[in-house]
C-alpha positions as a Python dict, from the first residue, in 0.01 Angstrom:
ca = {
    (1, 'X'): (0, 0, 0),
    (2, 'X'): (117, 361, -66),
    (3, 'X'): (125, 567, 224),
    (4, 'X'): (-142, 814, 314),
    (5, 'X'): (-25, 1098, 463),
    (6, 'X'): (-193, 1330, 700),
    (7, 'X'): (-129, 1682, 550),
    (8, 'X'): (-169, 1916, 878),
    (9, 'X'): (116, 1859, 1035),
    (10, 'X'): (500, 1989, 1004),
    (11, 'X'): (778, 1833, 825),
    (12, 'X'): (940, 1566, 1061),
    (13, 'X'): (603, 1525, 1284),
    (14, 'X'): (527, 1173, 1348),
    (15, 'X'): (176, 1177, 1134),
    (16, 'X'): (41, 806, 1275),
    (17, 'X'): (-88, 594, 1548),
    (18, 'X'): (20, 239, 1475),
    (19, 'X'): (-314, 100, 1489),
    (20, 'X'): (-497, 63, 1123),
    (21, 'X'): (-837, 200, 973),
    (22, 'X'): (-1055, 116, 740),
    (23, 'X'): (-1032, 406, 453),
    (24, 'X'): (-1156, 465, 80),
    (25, 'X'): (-882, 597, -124),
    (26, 'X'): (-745, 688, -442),
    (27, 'X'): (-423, 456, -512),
    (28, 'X'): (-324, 514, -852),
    (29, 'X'): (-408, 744, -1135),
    (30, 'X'): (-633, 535, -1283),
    (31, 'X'): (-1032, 479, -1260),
    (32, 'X'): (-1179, 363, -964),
    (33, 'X'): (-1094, 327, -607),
    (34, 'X'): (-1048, 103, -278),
    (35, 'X'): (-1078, -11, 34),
    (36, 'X'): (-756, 29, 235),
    (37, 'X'): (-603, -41, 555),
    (38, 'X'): (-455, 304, 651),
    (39, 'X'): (-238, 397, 958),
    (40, 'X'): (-500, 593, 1221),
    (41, 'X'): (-396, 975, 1184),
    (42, 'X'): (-283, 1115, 1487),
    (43, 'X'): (-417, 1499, 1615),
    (44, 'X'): (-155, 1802, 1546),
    (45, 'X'): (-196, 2161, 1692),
    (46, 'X'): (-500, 2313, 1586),
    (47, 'X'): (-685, 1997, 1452),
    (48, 'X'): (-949, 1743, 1631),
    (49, 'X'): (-976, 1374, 1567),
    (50, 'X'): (-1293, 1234, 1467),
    (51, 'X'): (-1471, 910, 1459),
    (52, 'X'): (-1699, 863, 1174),
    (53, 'X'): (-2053, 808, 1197),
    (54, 'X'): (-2164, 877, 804),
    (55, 'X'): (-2072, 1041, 533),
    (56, 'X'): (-2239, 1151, 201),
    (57, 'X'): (-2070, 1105, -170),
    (58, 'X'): (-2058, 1392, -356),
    (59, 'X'): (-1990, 1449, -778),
    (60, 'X'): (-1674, 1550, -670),
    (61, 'X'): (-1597, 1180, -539),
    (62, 'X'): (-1756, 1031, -881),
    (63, 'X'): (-1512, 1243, -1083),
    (64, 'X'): (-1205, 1113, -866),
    (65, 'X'): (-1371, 746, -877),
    (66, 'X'): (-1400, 800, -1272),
    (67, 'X'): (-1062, 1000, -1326),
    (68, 'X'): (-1195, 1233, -1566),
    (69, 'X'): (-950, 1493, -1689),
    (70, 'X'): (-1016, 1743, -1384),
    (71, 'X'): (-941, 1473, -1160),
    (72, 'X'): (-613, 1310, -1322),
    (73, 'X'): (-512, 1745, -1299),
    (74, 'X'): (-602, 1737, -948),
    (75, 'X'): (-570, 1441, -724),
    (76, 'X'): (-215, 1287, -664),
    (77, 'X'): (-239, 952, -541),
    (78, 'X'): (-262, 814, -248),
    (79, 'X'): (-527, 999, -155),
    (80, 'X'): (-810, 931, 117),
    (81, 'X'): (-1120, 1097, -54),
    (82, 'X'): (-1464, 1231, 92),
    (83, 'X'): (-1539, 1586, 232),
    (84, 'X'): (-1957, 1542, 324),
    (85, 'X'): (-1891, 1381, 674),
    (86, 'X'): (-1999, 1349, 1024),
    (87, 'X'): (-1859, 1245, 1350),
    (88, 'X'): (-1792, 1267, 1746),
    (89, 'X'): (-1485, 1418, 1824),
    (90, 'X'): (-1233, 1155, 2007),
    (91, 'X'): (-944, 1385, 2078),
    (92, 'X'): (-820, 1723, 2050),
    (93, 'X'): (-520, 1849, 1959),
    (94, 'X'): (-261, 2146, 2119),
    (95, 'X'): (-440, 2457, 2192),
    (96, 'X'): (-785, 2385, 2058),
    (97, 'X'): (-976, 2514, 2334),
    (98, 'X'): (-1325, 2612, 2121),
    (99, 'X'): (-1398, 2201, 2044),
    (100, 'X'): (-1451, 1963, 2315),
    (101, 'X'): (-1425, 1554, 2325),
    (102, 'X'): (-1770, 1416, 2254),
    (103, 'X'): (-1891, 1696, 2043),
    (104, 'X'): (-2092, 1580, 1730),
    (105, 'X'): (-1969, 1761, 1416),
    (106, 'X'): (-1989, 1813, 1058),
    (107, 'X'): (-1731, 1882, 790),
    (108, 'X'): (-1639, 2163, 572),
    (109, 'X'): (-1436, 2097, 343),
    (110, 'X'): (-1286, 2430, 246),
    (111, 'X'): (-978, 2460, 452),
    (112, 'X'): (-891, 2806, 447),
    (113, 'X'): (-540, 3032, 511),
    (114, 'X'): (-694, 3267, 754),
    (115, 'X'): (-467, 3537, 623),
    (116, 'X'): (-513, 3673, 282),
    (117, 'X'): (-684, 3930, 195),
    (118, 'X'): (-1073, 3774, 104),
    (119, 'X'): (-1015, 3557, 460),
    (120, 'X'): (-974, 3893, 643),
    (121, 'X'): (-1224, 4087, 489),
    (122, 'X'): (-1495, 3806, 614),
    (123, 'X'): (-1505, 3645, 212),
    (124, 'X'): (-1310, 3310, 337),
    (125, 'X'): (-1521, 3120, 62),
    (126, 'X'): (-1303, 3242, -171),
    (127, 'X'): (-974, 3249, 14),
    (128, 'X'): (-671, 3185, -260),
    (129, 'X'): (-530, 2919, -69),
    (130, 'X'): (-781, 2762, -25),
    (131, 'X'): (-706, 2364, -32),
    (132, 'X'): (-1014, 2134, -7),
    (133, 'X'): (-1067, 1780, 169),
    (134, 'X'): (-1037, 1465, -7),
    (135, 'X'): (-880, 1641, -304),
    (136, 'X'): (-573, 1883, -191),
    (137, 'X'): (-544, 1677, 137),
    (138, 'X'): (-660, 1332, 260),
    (139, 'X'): (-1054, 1348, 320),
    (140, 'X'): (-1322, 1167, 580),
    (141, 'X'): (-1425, 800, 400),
    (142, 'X'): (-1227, 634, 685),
    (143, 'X'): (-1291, 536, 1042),
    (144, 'X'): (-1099, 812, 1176),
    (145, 'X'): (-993, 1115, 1067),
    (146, 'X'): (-824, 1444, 1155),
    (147, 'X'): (-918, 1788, 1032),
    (148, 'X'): (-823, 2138, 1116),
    (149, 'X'): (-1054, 2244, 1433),
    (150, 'X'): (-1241, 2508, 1252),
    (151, 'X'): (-1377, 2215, 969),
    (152, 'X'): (-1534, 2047, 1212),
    (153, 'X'): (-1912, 2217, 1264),
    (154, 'X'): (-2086, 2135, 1575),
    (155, 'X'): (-2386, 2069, 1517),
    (156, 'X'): (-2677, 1976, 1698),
    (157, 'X'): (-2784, 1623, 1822),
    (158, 'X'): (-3171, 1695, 1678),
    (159, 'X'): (-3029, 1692, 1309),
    (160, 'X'): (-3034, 1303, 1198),
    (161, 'X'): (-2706, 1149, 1104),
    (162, 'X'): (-2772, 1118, 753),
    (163, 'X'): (-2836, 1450, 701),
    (164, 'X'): (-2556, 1578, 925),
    (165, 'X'): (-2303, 1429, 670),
    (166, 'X'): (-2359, 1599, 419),
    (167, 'X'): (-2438, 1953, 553),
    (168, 'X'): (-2136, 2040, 309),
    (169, 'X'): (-2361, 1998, 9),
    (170, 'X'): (-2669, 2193, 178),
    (171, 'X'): (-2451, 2503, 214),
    (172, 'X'): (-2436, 2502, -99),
    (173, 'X'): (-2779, 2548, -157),
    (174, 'X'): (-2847, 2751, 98),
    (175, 'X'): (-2557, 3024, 36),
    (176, 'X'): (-2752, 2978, -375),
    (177, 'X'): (-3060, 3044, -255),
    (178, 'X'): (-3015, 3319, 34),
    (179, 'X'): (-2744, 3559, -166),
    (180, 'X'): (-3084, 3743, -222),
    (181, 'X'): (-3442, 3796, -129),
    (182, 'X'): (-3627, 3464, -71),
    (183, 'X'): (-3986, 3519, 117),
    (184, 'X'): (-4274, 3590, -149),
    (185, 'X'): (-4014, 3587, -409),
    (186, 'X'): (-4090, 3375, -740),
    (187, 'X'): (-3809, 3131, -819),
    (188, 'X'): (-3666, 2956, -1084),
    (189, 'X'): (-3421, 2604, -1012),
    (190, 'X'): (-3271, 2469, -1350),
    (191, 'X'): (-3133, 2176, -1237),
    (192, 'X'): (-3255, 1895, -1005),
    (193, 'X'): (-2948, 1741, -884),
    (194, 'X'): (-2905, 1700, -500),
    (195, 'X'): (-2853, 2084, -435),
    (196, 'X'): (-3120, 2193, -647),
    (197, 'X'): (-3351, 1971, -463),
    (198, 'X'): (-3232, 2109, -165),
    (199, 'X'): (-3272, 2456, -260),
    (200, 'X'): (-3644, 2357, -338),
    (201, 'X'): (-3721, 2285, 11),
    (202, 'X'): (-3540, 2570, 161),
    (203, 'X'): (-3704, 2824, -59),
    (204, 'X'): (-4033, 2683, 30),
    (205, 'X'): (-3919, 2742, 409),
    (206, 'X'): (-3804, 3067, 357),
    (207, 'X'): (-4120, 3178, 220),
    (208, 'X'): (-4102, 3172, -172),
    (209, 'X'): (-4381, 3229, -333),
    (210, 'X'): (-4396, 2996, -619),
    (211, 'X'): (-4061, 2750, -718),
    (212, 'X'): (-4039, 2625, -1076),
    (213, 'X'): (-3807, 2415, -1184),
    (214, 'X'): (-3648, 2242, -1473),
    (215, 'X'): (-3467, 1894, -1544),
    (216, 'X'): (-3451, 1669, -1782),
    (217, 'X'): (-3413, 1329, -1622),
    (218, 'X'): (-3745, 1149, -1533),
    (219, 'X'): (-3574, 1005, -1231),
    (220, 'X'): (-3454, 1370, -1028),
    (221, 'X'): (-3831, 1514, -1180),
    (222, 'X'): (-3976, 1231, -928),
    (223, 'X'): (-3762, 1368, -676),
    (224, 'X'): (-3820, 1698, -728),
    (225, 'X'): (-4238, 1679, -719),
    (226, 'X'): (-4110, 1465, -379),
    (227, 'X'): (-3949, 1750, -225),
    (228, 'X'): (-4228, 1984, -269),
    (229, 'X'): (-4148, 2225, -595),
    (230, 'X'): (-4468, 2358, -747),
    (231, 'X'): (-4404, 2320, -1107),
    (232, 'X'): (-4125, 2112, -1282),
    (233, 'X'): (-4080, 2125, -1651),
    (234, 'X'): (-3894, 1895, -1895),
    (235, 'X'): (-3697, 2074, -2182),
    (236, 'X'): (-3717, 1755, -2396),
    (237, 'X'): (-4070, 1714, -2399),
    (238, 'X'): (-4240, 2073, -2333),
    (239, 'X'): (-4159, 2443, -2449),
    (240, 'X'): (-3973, 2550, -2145),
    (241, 'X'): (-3985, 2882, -2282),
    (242, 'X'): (-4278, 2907, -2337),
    (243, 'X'): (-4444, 2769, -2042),
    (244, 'X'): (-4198, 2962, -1816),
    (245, 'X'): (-4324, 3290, -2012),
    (246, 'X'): (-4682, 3175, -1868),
    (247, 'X'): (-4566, 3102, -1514),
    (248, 'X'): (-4414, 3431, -1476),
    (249, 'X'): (-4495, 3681, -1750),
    (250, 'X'): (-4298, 3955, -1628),
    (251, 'X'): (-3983, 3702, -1485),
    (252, 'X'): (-3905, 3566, -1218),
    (253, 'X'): (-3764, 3734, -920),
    (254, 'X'): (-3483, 3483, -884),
    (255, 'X'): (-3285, 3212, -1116),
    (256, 'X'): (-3094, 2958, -936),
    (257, 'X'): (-2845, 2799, -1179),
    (258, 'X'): (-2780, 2448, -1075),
    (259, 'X'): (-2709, 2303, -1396),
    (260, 'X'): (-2413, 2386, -1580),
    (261, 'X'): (-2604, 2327, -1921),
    (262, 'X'): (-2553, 2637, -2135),
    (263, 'X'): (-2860, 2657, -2230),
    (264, 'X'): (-2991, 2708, -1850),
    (265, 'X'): (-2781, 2997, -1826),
    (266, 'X'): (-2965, 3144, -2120),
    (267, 'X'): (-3292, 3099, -1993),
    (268, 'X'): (-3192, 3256, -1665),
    (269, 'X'): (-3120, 3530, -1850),
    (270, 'X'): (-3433, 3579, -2047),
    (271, 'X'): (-3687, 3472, -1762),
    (272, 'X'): (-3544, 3633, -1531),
    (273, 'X'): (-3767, 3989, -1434),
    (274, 'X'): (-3552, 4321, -1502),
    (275, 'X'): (-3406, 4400, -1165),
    (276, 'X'): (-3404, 4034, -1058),
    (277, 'X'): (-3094, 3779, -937),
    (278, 'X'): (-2899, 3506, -1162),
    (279, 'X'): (-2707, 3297, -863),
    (280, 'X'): (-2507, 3039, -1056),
    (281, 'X'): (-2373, 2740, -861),
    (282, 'X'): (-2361, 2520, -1183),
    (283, 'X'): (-1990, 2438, -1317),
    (284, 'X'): (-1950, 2421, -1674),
    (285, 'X'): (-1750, 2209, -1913),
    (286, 'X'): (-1645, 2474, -2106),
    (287, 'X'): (-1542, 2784, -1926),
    (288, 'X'): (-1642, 2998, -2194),
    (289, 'X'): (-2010, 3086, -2211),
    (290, 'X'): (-2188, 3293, -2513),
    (291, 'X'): (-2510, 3478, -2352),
    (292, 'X'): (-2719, 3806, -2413),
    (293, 'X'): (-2529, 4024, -2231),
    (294, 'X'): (-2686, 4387, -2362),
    (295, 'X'): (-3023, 4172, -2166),
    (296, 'X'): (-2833, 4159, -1883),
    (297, 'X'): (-2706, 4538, -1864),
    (298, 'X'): (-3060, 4664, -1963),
    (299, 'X'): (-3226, 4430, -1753),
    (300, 'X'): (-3022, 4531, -1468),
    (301, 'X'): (-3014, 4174, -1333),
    (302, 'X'): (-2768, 4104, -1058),
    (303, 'X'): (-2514, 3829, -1159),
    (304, 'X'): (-2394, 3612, -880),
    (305, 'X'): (-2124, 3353, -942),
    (306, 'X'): (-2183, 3126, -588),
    (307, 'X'): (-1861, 2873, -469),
    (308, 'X'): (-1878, 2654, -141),
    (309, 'X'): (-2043, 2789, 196),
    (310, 'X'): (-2028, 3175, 310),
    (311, 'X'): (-1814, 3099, 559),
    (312, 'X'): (-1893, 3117, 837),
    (313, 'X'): (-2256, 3272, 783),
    (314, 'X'): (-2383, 3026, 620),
    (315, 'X'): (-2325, 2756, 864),
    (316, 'X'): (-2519, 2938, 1047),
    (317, 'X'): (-2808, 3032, 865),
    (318, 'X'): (-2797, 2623, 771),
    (319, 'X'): (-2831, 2624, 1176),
    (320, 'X'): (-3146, 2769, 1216),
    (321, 'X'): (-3334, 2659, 895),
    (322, 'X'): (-3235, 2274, 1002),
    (323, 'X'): (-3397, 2398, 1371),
    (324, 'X'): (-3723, 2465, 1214),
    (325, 'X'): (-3716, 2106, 1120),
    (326, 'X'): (-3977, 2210, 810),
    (327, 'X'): (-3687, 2072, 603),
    (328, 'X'): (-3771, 1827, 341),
    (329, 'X'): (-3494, 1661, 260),
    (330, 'X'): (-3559, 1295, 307),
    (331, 'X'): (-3668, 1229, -50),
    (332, 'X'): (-3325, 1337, -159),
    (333, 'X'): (-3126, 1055, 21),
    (334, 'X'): (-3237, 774, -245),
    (335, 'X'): (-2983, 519, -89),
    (336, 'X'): (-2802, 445, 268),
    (337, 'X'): (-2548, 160, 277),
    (338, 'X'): (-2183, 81, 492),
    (339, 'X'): (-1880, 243, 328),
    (340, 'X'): (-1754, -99, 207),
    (341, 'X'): (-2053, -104, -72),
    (342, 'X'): (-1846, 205, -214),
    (343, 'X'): (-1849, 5, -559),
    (344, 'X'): (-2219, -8, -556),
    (345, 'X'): (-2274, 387, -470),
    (346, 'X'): (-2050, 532, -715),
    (347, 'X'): (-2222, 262, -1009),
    (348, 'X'): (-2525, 443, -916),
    (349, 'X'): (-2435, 756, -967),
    (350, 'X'): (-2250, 739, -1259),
    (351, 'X'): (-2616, 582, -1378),
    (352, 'X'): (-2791, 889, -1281),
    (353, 'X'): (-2958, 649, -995),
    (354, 'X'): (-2959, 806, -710),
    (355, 'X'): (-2997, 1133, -502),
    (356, 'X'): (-2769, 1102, -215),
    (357, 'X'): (-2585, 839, -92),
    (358, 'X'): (-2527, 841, 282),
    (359, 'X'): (-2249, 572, 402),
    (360, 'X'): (-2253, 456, 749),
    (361, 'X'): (-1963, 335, 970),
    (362, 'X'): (-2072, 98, 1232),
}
């Protein structure tokens, strides 16, 4: 086995305990991934130990499982991937005094410097050194695992396991969805992947007034009408255009772009009222995107380009809509199964199969 190395500490720090741990890791550049028996990290200044009690996979982990061209740019093996985890913290490390032993946390993966410039002026989600779990550094689908103290979220005891995992993923959608006005707002969703879904239910709790979406697969539509959205609509077999025009003749008040398609982004544009919000949270596979812009100046729509959680506000905000426990999220976490069946959850996805998949770690 190649070693795994735990990347917190100094140069010449003993990184391990001797005892081993059950991991899911990236060995070679190459696709697919495995099951390993990796040395149990050991805590460094700053950082907490936890044990695992679920995580969540993520399209992140299915482009490192497939080793598509980002990935094989990215990853250097051996690498322990995952970054949507939760856990009790076992042990703390020198001079974190703001974590305690026992405490049940969840992970963000965006470690961040602290220092630069966006980090001091409160905009850590877009801190330039910003190096990300299970992709820069060794990640959370293992038994144990040791991440810098301000990673790990606490977060309350009332919010179910498998939805504490992947709290990573939510604040997504909910830094999407509240970068503007929300309550008797109407809204837009192209795209029904996991965070669109989960922007469906938290605009419903924050008061929307109507939420339309589109998608094209029959499976995430399903999901969608699960989770609560008032009107999904299927490019390949309606006039999207069309019936958007009759949802919301003068626009919406809001387009959440969760799609990456091109042709989303041009719809946000066009249905989108004059004066309204484009929040785009959709990657795409070509970084260079042709769209009306002379509709965008005269329509004097606000474009928002959304990465990772507002940290910290969004954790937060996350917080106190999970408190109101009006969330709907259930629907959205299609399968649950033990991290050995990783084979089995990333087949799924790459099938467009499933919603979320939560491992457990009993």
């Amino acid at each position: 086995m190649g070693r795994i190395y735990n990347p917190f500490v100094r140069p010449g720090v003993e990184r391990y305990n001797l005892h081993p741990v059950k991991a899911i890791a990236k060995m070679r550049p190459a696709p697919g991934v495995e099951i390993i028996d990796a040395p149990e990290p050991s805590v460094q200044p700053g950082t907490v130990k936890l044990k695992l009690e679920a995580a969540s996979v993520c399209g992140t982990d299915l482009h490192i499982y497939s080793w598509d061209a980002w990935s094989a740019s990215r990853i250097l093996p051996p690498r322990i991937i995952g970054h949507e985890f939760c856990g009790t913290i076992v042990e703390l490390g020198e001079g974190v005094t703001e974590r305690q032993v026992g405490q049940f946390v969840s992970s963000e993966s965006h470690i961040v410097c602290g220092r630069c410039r966006q980090c001091q002026s409160g905009q850590g989600h877009v801190c330039v050194n910003t190096r990300i779990l299970g992709v820069d550094v060794d990640g959370g689908f293992a038994e144990y695992v040791v991440i810098p103290k301000d990673n790990a979220r606490p977060t309350d005891r009332s919010v179910p396991t498998k939805i504490a995992a992947f709290q990573d993923a939510l604040g997504n959608a909910v830094h999407t969805v509240m970068a503007g006005p929300v309550k008797d707002q109407s809204i837009l969703i192209t795209g029904m992947g996991p965070i669109g879904l989960f922007a469906v239910s938290i605009c419903k709790v924050l008061g929307a007034s109507k939420v339309v979406a589109t998608e094209i697969s029959p499976y995430r539509i399903d999901l969608a009408r699960q989770v609560g959205v008032d009107v999904v609509l299927n490019p390949m077999e309606v006039d999207v255009a069309k019936e958007l025009s009759d949802l919301a003749p003068g626009g919406f008040d809001a387009t959440l772009e969760m799609s990456g398609h091109p042709s989303s982004l041009e719809l946000a544009v066009e249905h989108t009222r004059p004066g309204g919000r484009v929040s785009m949270l959709g990657v795409y596979g070509q970084n260079r995107q042709t769209i009306d812009l002379n509709a965008v100046i005269f329509k004097g729509l606000e474009m928002q380009g959304i990465v990772g959680r507002n940290l910290w506000k969004t954790w937060d905000q996350m917080a106190e809509i999970l408190a109101t426990g009006k969330l709907n999220l259930d629907p959205v976490i299609t399968h649950t199964m033990h991290f050995t069946e990783f084979q089995q959850a990333m087949e799924l996805m790459k099938a467009g199969e499933a919603g979320k998949v939560v491992f457990t770690f009993e």
